[in-house]
C-alpha positions as MATLAB code, in Angstrom:
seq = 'XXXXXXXXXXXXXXXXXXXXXXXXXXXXXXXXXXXXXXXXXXXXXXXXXXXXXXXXXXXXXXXXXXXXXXXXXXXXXXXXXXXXXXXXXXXXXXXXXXXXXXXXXXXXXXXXXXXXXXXXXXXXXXXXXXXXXXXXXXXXXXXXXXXXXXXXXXXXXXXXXXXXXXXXXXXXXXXXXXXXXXXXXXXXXXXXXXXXXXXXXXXXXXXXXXXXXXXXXXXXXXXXXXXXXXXXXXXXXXXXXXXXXXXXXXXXXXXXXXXXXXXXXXXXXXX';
ca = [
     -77.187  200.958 -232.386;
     -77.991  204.696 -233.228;
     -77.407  205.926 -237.085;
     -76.741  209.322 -237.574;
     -77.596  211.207 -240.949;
     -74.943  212.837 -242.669;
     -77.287  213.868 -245.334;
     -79.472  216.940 -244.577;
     -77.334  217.768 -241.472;
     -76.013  221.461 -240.448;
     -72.276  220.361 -241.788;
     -73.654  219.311 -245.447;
     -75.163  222.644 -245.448;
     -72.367  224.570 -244.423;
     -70.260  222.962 -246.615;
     -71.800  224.178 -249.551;
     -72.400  228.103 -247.728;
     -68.829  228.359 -246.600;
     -68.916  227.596 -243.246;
     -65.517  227.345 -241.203;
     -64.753  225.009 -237.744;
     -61.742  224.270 -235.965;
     -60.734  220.456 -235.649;
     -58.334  219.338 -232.960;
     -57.012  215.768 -233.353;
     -55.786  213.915 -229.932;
     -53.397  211.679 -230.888;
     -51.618  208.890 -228.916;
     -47.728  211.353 -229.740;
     -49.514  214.603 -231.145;
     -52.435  216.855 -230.340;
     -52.859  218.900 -233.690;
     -55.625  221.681 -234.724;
     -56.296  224.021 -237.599;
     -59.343  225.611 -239.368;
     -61.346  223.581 -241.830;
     -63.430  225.083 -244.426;
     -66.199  223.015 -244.385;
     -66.820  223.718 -248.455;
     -63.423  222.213 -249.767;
     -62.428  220.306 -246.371;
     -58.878  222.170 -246.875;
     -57.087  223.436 -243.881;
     -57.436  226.942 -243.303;
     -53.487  227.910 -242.923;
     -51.123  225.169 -240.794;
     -51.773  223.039 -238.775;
     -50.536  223.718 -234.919;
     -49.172  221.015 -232.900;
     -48.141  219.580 -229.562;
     -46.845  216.758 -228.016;
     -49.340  214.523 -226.227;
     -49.029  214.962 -222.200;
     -47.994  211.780 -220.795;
     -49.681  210.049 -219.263;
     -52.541  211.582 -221.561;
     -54.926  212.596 -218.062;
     -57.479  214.151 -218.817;
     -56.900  217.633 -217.345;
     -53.295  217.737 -219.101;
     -55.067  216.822 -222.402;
     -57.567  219.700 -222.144;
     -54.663  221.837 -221.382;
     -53.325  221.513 -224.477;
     -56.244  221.297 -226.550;
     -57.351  224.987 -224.721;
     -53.947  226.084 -225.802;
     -54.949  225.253 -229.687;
     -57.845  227.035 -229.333;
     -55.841  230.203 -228.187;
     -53.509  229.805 -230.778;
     -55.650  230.616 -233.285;
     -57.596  233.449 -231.001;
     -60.644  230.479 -231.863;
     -64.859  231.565 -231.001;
     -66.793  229.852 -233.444;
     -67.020  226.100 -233.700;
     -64.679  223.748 -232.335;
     -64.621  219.728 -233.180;
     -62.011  217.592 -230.962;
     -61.407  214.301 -231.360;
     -61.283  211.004 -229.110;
     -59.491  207.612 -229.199;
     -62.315  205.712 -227.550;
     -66.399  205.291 -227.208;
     -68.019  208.736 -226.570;
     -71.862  208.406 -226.407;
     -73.995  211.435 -225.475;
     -70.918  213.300 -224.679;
     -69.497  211.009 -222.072;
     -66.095  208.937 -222.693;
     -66.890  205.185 -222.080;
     -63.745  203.516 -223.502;
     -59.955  204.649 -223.507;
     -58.331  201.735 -224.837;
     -54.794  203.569 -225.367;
     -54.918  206.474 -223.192;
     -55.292  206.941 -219.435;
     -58.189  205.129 -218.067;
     -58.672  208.441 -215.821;
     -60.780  209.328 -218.850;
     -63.551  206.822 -218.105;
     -67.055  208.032 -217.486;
     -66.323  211.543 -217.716;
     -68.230  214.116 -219.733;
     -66.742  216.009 -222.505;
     -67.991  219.134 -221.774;
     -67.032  219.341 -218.112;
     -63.790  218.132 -219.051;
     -62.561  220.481 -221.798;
     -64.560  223.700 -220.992;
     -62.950  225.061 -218.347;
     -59.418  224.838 -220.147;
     -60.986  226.796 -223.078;
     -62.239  229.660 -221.157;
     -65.253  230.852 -220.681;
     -65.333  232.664 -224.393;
     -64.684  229.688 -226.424;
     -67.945  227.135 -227.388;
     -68.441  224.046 -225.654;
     -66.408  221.461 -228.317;
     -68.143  218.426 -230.271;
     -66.219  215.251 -228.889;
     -66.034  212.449 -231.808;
     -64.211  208.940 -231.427;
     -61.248  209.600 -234.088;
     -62.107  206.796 -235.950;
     -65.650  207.985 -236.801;
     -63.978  211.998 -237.725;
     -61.493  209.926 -239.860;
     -64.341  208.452 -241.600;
     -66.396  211.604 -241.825;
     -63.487  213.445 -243.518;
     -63.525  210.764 -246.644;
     -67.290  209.963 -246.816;
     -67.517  214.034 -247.167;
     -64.537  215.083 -249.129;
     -62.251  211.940 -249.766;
     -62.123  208.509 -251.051;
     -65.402  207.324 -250.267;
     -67.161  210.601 -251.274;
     -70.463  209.821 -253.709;
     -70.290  206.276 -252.473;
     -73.651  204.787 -251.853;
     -74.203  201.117 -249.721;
     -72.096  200.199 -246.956;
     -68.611  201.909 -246.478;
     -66.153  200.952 -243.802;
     -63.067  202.749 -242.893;
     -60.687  201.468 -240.904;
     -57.777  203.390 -239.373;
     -54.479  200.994 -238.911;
     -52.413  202.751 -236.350;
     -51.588  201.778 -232.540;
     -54.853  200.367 -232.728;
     -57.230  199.357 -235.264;
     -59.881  201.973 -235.532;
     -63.775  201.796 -237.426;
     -66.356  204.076 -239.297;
     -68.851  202.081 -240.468;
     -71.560  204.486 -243.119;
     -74.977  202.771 -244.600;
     -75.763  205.561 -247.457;
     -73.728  209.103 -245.860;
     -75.085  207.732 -242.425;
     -72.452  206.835 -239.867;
     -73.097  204.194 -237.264;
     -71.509  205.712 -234.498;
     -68.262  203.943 -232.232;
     -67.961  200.506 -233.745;
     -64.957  200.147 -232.594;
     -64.197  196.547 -234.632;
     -60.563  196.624 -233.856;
     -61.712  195.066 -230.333;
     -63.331  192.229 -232.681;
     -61.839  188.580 -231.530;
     -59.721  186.695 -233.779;
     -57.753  183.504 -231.972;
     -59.154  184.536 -228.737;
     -57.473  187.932 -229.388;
     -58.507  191.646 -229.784;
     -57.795  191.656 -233.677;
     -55.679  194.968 -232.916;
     -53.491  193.216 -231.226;
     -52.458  190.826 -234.236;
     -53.049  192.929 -237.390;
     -52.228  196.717 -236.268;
     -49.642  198.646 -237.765;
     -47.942  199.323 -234.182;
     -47.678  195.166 -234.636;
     -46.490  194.725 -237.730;
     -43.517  197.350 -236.531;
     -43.455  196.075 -233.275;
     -43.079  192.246 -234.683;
     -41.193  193.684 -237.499;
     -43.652  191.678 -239.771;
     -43.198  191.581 -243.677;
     -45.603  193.222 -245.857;
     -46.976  188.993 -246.832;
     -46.724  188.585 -243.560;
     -48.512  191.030 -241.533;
     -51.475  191.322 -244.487;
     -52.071  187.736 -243.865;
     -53.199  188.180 -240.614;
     -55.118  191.355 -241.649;
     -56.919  189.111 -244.432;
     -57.800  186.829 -241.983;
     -59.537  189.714 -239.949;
     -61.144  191.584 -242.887;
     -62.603  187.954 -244.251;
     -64.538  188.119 -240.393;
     -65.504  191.770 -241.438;
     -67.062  191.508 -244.582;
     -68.794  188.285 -242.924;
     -70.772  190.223 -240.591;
     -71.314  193.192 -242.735;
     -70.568  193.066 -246.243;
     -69.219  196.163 -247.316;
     -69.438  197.741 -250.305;
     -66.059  199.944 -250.031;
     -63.187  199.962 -247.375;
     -61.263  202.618 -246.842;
     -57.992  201.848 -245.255;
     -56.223  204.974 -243.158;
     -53.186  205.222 -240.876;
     -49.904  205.637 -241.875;
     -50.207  202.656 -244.388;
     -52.157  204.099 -246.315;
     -49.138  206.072 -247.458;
     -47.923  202.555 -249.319;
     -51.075  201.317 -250.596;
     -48.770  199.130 -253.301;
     -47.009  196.936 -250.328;
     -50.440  195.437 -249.217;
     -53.526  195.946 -251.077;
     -52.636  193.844 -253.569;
     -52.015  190.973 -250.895;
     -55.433  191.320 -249.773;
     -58.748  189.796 -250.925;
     -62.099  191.252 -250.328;
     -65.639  191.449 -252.637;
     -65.579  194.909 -251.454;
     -63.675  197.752 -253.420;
     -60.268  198.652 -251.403;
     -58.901  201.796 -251.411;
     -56.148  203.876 -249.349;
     -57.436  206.951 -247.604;
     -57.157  210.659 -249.095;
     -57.041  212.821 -246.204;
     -54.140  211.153 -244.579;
     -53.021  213.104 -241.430;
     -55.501  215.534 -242.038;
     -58.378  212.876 -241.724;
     -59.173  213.521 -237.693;
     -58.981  217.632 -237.983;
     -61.272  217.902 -240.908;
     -63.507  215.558 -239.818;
     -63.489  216.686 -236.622;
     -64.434  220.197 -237.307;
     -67.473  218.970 -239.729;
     -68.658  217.336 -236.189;
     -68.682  220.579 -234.782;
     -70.920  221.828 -237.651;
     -73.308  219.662 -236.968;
     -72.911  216.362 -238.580;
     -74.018  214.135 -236.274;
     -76.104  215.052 -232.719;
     -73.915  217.273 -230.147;
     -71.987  215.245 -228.328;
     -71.802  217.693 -225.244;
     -75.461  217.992 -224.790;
];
């Protein structure tokens, strides 16, 4: 499995010159952008939204995500991100969005709906921006050892850093517990779904982070999603040797780290 640096790469760099990208953040409802400034990680004005196209097709996606770019009159940088595997700039999962996405290449998907003026886009899975965007300017910034973040939404999303480098689509949400994706029993969209307690639905996420830290012992986890917005209804139900701590950026996780991928954090994605 690769491991990318985050350490001497292009984004660290322009962080500390100044540098500005655009994130875009595909979301299962929302496609959102804005400017990052890759210094502070702050969004450069607000952010600009649309509903997701459904079904979320690929050339409906791209659509909107072109008309983000052209919203802000965008020629420099441009991050997007994913909900699924993309390795050497080709999607290879799409676990909840159209599965017309599968084997396709980034580049040859969303360049022609950005014009022929615009830069080809960096393509992260969402999970790993997520990550990016608190290993660089949120909770888990200055953290040394293993850090895991893990995005509780529709799905259960990973970012998985050894030391500022990310190991790139883990995707442990698709990890089995009872002979079941573990997304499927310890989500958010299941708790709400199941209209689970707080005891009850961090009971079954105990019993999936007890097979995380099994396999790889993290020092910190980072939990995001919209839980992390109540950090006092579960945390304390939960038991882990790692520290445990509720993500910073919030909704502003996938655009800023999005647009730090477009700097150059990890290898282009569209090559």
């Amino acid at each position: 499995m690769a491991v990318h640096s985050l350490h001497t790469s292009p984004a660290r760099q322009l962080a500390h010159s100044g540098g500005v990208a655009l994130g875009i953040d595909i979301g299962g409802t929302g496609i959102k952008g804005a400017p990052v400034d890759l210094k502070t990680g702050t969004l450069q004005g607000d952010r600009y939204r649309i509903a997701t196209p459904q079904p979320a097709r690929p050339k409906a996606v791209a659509e909107v995500v072109g008309q983000i770019v052209r919203h802000f009159d965008w020629s420099g940088p441009i991050g997007v991100t994913f909900p699924g595997v993309v390795s050497d700039g080709v999607i290879h999962t799409a676990a909840n969005v159209s599965k017309a996405w599968l084997g396709l290449s980034a580049a040859e998907v969303f360049g022609p709906a950005l014009g022929s003026g615009a830069q080809a886009p960096f393509v992260i899975n969402d999970a790993d921006a997520a990550g990016l965007a608190e290993i660089t300017h949120g909770a888990a910034l200055g953290q040394n050892g293993v850090v895991l973040m893990l995005t509780l939404g529709t799905g259960i999303g990973s970012a998985l850093f050894t030391d500022g480098h990310l190991v790139p689509n883990t995707e442990l949400g698709h990890l089995q517990v009872r002979g079941k994706d573990a997304e499927r029993r310890a989500s958010a969209k299941v708790k709400e779904d199941k209209q689970l307690s707080w005891t009850k639905w961090a009971k079954r996420l105990q019993e999936y982070l007890e097979m995380v830290e099994m396999l790889f012992t993290p020092d910190l986890v980072v939990f995001g999603g919209g839980v992390s917005k109540h950090p006092d209804k579960f945390l304390p139900l939960l038991r882990m040797h790692a520290r445990m701590v509720p993500a910073q950026m919030a909704n502003n996780a996938g655009i800023i780290g999005a647009a730090f991928a477009a700097a150059g954090a990890v290898p282009s994605a569209t090559a």
